[in-house]
Every structure is written in C-alpha cells, then in structure tokens.
CHARMM internal coordinates of N, CA and C (Angstrom, degrees):
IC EDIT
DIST 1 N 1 CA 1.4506
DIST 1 CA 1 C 1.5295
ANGL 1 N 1 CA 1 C 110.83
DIST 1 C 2 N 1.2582
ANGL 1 CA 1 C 2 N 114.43
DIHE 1 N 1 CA 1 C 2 N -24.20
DIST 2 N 2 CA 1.7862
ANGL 1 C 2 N 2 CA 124.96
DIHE 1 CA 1 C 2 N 2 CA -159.77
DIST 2 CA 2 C 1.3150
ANGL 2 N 2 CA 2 C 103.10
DIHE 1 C 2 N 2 CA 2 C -78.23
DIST 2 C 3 N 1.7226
ANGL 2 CA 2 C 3 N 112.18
DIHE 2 N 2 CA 2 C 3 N -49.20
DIST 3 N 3 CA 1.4300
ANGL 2 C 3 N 3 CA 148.74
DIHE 2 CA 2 C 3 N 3 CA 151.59
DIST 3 CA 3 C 1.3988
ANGL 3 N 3 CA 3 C 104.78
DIHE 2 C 3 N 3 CA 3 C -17.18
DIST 3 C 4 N 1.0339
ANGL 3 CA 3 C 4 N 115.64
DIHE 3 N 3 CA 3 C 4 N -103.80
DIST 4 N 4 CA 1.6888
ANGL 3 C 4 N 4 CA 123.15
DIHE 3 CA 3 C 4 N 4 CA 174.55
DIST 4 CA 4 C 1.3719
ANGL 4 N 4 CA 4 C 130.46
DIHE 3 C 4 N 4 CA 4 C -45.41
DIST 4 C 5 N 1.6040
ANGL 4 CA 4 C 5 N 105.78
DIHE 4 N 4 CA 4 C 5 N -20.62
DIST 5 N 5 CA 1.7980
ANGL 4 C 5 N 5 CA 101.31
DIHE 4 CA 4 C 5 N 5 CA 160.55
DIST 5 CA 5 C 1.7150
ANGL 5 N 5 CA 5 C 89.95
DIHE 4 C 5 N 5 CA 5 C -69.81
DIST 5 C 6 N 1.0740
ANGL 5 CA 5 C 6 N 111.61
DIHE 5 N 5 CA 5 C 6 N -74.40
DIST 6 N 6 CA 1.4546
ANGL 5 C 6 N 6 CA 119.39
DIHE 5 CA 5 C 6 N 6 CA -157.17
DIST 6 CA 6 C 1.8436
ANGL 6 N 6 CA 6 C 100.75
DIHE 5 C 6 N 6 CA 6 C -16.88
DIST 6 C 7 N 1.4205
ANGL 6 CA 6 C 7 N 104.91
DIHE 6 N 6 CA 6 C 7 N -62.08
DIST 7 N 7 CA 1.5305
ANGL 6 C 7 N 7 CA 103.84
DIHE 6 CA 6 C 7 N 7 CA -162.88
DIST 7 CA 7 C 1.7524
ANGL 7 N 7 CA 7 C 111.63
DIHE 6 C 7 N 7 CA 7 C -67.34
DIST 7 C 8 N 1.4949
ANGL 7 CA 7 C 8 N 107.59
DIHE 7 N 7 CA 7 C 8 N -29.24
DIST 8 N 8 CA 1.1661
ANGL 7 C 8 N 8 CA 102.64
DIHE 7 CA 7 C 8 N 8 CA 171.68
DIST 8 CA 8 C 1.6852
ANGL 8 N 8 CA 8 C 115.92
DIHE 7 C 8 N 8 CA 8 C -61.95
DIST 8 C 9 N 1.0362
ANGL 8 CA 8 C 9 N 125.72
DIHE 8 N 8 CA 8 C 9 N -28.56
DIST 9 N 9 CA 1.5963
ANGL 8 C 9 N 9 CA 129.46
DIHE 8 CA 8 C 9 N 9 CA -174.56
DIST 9 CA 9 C 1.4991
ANGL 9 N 9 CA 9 C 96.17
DIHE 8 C 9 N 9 CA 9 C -85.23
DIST 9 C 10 N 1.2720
ANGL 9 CA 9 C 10 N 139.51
DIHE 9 N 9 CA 9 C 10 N -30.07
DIST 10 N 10 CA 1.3707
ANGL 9 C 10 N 10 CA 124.63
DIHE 9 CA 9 C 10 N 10 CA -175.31
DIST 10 CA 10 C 1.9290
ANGL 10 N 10 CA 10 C 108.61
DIHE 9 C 10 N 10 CA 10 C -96.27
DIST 10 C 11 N 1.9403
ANGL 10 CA 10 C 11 N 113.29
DIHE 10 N 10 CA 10 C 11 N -12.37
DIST 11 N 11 CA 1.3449
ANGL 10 C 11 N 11 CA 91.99
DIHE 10 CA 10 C 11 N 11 CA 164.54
DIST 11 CA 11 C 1.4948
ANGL 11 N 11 CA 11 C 95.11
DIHE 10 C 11 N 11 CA 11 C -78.77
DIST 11 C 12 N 1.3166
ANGL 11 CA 11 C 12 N 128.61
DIHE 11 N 11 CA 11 C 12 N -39.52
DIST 12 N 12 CA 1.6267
ANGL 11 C 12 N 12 CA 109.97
DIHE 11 CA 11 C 12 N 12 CA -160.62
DIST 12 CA 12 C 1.9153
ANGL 12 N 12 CA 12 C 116.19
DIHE 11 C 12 N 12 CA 12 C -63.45
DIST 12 C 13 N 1.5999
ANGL 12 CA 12 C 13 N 101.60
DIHE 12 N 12 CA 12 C 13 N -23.23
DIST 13 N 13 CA 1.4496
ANGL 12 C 13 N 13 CA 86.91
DIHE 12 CA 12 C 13 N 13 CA -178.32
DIST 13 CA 13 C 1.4774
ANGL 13 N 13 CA 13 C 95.59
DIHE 12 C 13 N 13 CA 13 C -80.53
DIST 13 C 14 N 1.3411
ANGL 13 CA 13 C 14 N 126.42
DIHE 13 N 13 CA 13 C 14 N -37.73
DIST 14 N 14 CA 1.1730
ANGL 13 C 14 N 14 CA 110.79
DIHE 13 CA 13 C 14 N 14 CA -175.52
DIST 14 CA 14 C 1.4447
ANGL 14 N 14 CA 14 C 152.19
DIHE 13 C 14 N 14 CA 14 C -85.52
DIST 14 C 15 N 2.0273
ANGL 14 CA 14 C 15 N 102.92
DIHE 14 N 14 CA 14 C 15 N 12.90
DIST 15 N 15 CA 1.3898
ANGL 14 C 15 N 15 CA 140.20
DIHE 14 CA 14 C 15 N 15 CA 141.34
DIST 15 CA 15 C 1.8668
ANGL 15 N 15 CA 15 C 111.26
DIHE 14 C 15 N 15 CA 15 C -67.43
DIST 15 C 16 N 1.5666
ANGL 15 CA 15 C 16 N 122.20
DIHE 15 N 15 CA 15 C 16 N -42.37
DIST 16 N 16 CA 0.9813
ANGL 15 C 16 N 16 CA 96.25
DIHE 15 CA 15 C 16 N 16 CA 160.25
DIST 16 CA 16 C 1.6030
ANGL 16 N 16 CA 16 C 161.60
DIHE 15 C 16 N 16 CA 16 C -47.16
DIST 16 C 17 N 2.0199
ANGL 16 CA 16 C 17 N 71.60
DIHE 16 N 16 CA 16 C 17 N -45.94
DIST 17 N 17 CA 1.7809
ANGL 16 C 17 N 17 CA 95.03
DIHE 16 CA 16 C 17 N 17 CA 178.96
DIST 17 CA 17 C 1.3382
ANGL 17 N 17 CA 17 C 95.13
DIHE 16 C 17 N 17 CA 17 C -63.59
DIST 17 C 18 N 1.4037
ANGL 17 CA 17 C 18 N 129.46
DIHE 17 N 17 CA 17 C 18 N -60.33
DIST 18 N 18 CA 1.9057
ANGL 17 C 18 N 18 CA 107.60
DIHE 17 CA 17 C 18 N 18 CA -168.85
DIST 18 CA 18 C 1.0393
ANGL 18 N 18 CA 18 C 107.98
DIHE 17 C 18 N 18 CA 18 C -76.10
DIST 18 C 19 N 1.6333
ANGL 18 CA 18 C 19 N 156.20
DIHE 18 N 18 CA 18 C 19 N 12.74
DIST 19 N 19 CA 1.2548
ANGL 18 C 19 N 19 CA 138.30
DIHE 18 CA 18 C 19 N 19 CA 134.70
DIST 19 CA 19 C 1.3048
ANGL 19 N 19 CA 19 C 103.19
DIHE 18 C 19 N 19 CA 19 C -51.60
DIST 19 C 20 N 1.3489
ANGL 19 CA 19 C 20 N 119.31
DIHE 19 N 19 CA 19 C 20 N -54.91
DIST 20 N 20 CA 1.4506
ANGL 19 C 20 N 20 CA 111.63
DIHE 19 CA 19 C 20 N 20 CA -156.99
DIST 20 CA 20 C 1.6690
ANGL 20 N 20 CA 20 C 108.31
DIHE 19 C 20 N 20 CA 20 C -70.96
DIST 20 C 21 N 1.1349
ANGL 20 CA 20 C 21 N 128.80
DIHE 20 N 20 CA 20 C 21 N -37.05
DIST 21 N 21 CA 1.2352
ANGL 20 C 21 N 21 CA 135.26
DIHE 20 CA 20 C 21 N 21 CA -145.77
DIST 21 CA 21 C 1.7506
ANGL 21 N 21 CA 21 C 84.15
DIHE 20 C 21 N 21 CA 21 C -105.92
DIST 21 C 22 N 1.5275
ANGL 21 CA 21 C 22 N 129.40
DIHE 21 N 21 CA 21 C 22 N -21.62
DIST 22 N 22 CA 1.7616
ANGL 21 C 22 N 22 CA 107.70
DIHE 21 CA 21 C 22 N 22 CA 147.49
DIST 22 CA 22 C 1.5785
ANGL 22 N 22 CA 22 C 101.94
DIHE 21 C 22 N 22 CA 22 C -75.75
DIST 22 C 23 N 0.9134
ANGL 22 CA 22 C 23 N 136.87
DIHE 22 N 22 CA 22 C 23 N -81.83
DIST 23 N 23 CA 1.6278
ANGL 22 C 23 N 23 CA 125.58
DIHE 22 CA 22 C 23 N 23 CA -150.09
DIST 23 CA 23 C 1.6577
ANGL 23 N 23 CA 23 C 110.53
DIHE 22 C 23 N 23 CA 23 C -33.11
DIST 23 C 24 N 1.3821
ANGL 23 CA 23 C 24 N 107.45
DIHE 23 N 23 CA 23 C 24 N -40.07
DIST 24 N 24 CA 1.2513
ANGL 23 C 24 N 24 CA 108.80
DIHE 23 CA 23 C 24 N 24 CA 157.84
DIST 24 CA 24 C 1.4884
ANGL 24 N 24 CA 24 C 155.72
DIHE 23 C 24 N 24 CA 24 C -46.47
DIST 24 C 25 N 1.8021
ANGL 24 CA 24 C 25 N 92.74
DIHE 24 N 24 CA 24 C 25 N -37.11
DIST 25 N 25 CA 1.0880
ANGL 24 C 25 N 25 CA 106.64
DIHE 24 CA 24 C 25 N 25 CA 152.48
DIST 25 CA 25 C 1.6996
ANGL 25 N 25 CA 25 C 130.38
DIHE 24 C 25 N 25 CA 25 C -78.71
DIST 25 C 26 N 1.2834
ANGL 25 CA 25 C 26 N 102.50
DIHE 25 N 25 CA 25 C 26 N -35.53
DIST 26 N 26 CA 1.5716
ANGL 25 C 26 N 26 CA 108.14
DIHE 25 CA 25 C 26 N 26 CA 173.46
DIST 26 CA 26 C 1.5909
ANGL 26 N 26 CA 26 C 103.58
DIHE 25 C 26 N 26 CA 26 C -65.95
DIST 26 C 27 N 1.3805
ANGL 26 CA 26 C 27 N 139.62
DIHE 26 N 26 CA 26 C 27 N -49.33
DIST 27 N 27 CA 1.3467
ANGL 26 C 27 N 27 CA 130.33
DIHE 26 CA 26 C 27 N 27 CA 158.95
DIST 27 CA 27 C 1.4115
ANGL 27 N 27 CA 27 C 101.92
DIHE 26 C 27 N 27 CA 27 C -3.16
DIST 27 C 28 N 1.7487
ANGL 27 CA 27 C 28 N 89.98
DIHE 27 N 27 CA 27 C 28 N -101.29
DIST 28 N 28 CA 1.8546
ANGL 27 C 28 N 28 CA 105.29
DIHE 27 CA 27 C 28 N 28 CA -167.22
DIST 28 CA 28 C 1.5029
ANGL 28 N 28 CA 28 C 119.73
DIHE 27 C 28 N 28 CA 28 C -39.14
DIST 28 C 29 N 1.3341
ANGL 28 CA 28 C 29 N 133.58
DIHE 28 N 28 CA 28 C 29 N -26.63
DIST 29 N 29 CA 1.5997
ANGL 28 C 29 N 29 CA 142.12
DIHE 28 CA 28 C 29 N 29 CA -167.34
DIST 29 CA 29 C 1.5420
ANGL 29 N 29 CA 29 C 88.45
DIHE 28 C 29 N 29 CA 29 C -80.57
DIST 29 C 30 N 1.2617
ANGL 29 CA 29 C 30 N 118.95
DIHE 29 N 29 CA 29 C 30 N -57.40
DIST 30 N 30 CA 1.5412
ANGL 29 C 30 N 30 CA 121.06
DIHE 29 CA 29 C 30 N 30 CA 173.46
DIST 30 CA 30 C 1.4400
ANGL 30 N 30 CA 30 C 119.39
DIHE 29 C 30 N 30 CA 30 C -29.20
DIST 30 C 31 N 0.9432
ANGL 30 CA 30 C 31 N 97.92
DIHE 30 N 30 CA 30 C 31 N -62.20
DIST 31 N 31 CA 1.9204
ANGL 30 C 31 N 31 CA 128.82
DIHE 30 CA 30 C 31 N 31 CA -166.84
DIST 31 CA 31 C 1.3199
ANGL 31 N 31 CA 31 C 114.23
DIHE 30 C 31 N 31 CA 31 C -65.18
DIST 31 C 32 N 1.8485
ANGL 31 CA 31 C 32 N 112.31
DIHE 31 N 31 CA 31 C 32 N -43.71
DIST 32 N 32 CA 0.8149
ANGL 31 C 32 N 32 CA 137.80
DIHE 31 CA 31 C 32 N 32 CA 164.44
DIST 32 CA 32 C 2.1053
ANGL 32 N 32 CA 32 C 121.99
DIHE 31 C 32 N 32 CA 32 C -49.38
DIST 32 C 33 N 1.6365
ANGL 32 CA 32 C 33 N 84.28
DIHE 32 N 32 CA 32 C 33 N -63.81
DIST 33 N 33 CA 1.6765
ANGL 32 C 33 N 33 CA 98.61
DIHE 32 CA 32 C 33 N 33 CA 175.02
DIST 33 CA 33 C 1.7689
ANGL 33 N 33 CA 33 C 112.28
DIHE 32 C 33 N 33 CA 33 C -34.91
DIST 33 C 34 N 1.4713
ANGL 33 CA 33 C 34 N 96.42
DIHE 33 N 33 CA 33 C 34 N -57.11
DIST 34 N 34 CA 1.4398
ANGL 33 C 34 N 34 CA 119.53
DIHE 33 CA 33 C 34 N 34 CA -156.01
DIST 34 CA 34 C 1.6573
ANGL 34 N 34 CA 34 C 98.36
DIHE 33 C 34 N 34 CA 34 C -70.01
DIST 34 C 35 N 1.1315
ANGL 34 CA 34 C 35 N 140.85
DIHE 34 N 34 CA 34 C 35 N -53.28
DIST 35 N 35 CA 1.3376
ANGL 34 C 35 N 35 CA 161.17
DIHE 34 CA 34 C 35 N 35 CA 107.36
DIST 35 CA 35 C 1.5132
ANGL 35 N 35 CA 35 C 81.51
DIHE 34 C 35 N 35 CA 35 C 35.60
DIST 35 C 36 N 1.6789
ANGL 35 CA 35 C 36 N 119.16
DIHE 35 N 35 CA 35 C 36 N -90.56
DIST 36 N 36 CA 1.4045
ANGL 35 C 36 N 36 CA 131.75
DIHE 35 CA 35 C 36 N 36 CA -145.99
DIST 36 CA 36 C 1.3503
ANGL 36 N 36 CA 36 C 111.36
DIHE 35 C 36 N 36 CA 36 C -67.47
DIST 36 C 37 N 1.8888
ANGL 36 CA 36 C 37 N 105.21
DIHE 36 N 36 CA 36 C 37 N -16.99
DIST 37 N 37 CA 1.8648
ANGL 36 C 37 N 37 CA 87.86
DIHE 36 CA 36 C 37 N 37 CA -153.60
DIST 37 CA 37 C 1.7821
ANGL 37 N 37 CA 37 C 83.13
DIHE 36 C 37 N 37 CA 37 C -105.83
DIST 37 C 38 N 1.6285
ANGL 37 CA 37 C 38 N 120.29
DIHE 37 N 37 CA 37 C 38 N 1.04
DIST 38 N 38 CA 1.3205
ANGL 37 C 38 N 38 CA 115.09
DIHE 37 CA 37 C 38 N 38 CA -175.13
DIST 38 CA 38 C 2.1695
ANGL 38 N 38 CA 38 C 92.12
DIHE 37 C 38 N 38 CA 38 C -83.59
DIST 38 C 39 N 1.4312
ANGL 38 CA 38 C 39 N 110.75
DIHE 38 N 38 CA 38 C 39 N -20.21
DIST 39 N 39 CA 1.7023
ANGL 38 C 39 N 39 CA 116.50
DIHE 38 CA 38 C 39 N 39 CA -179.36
DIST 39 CA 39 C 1.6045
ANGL 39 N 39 CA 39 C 108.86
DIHE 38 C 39 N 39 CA 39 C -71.67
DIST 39 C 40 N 1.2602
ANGL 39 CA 39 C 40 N 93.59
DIHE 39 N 39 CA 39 C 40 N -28.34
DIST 40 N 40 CA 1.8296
ANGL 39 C 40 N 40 CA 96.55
DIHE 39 CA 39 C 40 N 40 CA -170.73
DIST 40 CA 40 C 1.5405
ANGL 40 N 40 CA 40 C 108.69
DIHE 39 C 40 N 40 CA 40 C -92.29
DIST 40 C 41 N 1.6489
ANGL 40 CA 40 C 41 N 117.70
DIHE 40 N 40 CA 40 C 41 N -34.68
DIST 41 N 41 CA 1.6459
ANGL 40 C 41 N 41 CA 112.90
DIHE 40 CA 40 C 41 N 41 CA -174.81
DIST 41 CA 41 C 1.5813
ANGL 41 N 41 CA 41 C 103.30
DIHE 40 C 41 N 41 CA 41 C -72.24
DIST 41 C 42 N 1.7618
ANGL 41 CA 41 C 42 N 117.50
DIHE 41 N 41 CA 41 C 42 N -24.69
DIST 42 N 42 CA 1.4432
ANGL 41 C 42 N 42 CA 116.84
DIHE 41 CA 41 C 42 N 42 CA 160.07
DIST 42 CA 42 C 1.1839
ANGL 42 N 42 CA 42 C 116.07
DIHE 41 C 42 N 42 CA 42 C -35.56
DIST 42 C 43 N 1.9183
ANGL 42 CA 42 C 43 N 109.58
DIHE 42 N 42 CA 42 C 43 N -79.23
DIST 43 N 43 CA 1.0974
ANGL 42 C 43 N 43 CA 135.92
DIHE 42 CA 42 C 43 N 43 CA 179.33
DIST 43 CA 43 C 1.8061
ANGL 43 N 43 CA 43 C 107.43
DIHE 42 C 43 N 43 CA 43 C -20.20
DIST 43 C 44 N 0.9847
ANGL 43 CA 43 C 44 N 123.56
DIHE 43 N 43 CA 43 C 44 N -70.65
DIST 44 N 44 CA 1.2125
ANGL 43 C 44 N 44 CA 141.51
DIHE 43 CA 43 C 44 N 44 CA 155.93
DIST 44 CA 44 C 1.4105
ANGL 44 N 44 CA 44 C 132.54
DIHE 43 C 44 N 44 CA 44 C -22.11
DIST 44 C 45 N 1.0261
ANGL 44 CA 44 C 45 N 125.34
DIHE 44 N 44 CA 44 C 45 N -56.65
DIST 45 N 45 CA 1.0376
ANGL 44 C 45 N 45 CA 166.16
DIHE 44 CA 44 C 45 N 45 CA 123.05
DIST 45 CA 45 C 1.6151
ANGL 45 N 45 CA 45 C 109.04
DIHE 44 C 45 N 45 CA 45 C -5.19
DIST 45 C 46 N 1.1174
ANGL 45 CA 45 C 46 N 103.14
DIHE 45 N 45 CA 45 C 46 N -90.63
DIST 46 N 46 CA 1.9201
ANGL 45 C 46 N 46 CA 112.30
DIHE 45 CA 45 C 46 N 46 CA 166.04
DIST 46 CA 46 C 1.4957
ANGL 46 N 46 CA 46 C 107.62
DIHE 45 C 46 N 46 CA 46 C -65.01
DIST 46 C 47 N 1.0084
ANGL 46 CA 46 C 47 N 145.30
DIHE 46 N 46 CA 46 C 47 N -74.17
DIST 47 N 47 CA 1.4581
ANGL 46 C 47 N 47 CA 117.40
DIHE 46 CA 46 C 47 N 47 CA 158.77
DIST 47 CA 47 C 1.5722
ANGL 47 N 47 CA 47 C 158.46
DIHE 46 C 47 N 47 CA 47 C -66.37
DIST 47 C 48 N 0.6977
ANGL 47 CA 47 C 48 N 92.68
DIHE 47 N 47 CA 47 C 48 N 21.97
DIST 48 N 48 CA 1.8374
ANGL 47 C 48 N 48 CA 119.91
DIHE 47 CA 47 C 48 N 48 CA -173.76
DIST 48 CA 48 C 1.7626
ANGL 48 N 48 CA 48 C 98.01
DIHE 47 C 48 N 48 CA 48 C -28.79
DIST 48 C 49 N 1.2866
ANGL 48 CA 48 C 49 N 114.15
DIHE 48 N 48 CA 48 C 49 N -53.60
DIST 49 N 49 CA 1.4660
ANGL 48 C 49 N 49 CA 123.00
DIHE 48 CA 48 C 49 N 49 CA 179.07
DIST 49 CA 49 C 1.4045
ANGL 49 N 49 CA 49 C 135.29
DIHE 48 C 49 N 49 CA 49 C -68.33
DIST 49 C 50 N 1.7018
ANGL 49 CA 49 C 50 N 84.40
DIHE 49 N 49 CA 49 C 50 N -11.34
DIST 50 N 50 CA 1.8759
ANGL 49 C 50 N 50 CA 90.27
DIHE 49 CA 49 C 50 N 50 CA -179.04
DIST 50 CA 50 C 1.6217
ANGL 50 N 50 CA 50 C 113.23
DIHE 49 C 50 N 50 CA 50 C -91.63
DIST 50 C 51 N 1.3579
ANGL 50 CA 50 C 51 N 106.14
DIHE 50 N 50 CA 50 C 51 N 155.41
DIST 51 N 51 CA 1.3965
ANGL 50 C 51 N 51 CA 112.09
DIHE 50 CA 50 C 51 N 51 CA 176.02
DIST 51 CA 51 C 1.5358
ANGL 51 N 51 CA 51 C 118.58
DIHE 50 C 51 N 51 CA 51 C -56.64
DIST 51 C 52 N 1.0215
ANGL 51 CA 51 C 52 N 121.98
DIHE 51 N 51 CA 51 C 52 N -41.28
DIST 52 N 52 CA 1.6150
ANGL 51 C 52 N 52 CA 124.61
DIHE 51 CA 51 C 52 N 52 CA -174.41
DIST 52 CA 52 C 1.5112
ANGL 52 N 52 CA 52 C 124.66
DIHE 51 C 52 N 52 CA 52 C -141.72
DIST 52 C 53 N 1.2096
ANGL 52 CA 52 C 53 N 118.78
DIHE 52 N 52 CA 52 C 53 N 141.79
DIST 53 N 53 CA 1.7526
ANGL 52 C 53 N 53 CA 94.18
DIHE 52 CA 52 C 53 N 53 CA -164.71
DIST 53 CA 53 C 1.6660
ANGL 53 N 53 CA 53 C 82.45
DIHE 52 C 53 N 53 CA 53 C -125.23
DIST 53 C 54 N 1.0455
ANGL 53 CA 53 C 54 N 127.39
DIHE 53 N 53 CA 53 C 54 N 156.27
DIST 54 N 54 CA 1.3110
ANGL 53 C 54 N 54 CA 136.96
DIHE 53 CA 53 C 54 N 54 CA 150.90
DIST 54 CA 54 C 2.0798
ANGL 54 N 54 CA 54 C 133.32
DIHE 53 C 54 N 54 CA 54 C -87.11
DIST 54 C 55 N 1.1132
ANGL 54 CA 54 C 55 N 104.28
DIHE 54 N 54 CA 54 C 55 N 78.47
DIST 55 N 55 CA 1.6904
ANGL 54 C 55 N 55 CA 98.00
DIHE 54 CA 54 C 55 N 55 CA -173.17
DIST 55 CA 55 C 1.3750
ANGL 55 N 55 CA 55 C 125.77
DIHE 54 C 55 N 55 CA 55 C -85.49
DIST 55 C 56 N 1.2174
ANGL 55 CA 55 C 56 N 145.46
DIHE 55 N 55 CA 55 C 56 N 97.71
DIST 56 N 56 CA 1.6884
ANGL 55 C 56 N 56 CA 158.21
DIHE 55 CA 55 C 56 N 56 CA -146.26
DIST 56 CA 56 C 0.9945
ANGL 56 N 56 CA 56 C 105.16
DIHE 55 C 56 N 56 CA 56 C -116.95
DIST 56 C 57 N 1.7568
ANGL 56 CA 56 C 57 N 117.24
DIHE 56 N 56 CA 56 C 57 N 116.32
DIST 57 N 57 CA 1.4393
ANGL 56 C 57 N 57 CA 125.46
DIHE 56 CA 56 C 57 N 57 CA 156.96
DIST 57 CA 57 C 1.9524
ANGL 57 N 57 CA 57 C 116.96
DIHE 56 C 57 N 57 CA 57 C -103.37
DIST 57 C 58 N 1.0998
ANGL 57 CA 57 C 58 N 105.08
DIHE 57 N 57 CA 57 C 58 N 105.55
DIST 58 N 58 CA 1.5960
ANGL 57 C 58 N 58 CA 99.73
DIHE 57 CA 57 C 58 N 58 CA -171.40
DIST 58 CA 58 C 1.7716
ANGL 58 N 58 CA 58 C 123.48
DIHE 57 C 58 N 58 CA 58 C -65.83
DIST 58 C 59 N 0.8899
ANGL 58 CA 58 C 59 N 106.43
DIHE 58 N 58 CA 58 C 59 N -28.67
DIST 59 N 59 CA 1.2481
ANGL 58 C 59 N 59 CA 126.94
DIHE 58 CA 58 C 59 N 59 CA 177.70
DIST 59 CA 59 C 1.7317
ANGL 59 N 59 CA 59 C 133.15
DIHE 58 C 59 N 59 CA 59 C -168.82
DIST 59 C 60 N 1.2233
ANGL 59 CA 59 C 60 N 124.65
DIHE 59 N 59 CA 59 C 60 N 157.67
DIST 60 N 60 CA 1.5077
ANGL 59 C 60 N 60 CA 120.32
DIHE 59 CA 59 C 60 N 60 CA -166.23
DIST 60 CA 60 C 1.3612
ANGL 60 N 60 CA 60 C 95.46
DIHE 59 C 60 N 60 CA 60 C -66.93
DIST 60 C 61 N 1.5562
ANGL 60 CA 60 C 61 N 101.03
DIHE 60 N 60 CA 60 C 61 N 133.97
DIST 61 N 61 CA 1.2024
ANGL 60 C 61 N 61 CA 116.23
DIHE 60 CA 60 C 61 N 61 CA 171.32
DIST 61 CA 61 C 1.5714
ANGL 61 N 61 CA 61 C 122.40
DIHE 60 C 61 N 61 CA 61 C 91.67
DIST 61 C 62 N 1.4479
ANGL 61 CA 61 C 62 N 123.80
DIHE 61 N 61 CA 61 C 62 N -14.39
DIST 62 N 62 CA 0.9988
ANGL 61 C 62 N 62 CA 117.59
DIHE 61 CA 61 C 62 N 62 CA 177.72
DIST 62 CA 62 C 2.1226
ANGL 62 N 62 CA 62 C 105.72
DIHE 61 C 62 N 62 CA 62 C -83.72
DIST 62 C 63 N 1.2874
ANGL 62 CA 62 C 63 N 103.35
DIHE 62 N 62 CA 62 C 63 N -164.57
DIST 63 N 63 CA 1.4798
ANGL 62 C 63 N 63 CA 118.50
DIHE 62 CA 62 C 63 N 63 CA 174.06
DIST 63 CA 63 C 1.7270
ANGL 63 N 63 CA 63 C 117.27
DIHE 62 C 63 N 63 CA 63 C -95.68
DIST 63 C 64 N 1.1201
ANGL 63 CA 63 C 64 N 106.05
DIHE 63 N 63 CA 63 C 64 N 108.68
DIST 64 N 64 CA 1.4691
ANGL 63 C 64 N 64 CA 112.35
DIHE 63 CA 63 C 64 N 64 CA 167.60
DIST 64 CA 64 C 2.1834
ANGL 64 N 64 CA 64 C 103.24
DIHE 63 C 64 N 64 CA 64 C -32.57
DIST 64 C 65 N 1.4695
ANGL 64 CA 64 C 65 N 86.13
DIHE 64 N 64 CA 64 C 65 N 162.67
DIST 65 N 65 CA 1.7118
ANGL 64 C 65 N 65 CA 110.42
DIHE 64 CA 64 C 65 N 65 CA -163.38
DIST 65 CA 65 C 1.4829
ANGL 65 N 65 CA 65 C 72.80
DIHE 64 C 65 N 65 CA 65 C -127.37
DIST 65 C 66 N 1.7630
ANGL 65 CA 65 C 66 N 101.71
DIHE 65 N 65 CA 65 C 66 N 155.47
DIST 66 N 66 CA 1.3993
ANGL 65 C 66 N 66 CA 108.89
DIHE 65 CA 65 C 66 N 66 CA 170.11
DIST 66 CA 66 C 1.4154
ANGL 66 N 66 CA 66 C 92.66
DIHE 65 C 66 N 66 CA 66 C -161.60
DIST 66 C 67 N 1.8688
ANGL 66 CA 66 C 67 N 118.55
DIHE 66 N 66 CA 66 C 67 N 122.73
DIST 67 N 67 CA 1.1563
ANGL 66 C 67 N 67 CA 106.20
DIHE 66 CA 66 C 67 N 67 CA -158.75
DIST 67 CA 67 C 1.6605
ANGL 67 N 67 CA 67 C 82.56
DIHE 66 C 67 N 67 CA 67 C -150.70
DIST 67 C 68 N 1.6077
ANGL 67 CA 67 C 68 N 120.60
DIHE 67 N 67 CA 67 C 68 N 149.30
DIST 68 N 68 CA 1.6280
ANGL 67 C 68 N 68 CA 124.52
DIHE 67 CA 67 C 68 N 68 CA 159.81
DIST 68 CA 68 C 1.3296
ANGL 68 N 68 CA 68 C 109.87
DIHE 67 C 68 N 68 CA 68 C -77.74
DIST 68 C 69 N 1.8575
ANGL 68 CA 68 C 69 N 96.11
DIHE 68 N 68 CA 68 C 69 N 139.57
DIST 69 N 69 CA 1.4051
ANGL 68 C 69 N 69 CA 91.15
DIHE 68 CA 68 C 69 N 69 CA 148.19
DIST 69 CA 69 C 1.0003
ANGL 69 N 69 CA 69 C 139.84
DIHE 68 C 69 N 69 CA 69 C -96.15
DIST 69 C 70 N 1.4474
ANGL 69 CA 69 C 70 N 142.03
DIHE 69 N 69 CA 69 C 70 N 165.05
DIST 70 N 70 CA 1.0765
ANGL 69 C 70 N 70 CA 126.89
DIHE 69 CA 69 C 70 N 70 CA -171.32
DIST 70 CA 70 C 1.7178
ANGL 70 N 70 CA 70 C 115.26
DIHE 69 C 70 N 70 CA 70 C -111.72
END
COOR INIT
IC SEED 1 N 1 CA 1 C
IC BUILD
C-alpha cells in the first residue's frame, strides 16, 4: 500500500514539473515571437526604400537579425 502511494505522489509531482516547465516554455516562445515581429516591422520601417533586406533567425528562440543588402 506504502508502495503505490509513493509512486502515485512521484507521477503527480512529476506531471506537474512538465506542466510547469511546458507552460513555461510556451511563455518565453510567446514573448519571444512578439519580441521578433516588433524587430522586423522596425526592420521595415528603416528600410522601406531599399531593394532587398536580409532577415536571419539562427536558431529557435533566439532574436531575428535585420540587416541591408547592399
């Protein structure tokens, strides 16, 4: 009986922790997105006139690059 509480208390804490530690992650990707598309309407923004713009995301989660070409 001691047995089976035990495991029941370690799936429930340990359904918490990955609820928590996704909502968490979906947070930052959020935060992140919004973050990127306020870098790009800049981007835009300051070059509106140029022929070609270059926009670079290096990896998930980081901040878009926004650079002219020349």
């Amino acid at each position: 009986m001691k047995t089976s509480k035990n495991k029941k208390l370690i799936a429930i804490f340990g359904s918490v922790g990955i609820l928590t530690l996704g909502i968490s992650l979906m947070i930052i990707i959020k935060y992140q997105y919004h973050t990127n598309q306020l870098i790009i309407a800049d981007c835009f923004e300051n070059y509106e006139n140029e022929t070609t713009v270059t926009i670079k995301k290096h990896v998930i989660g980081s901040a878009v690059t926004c650079k002219r070409n020349e």
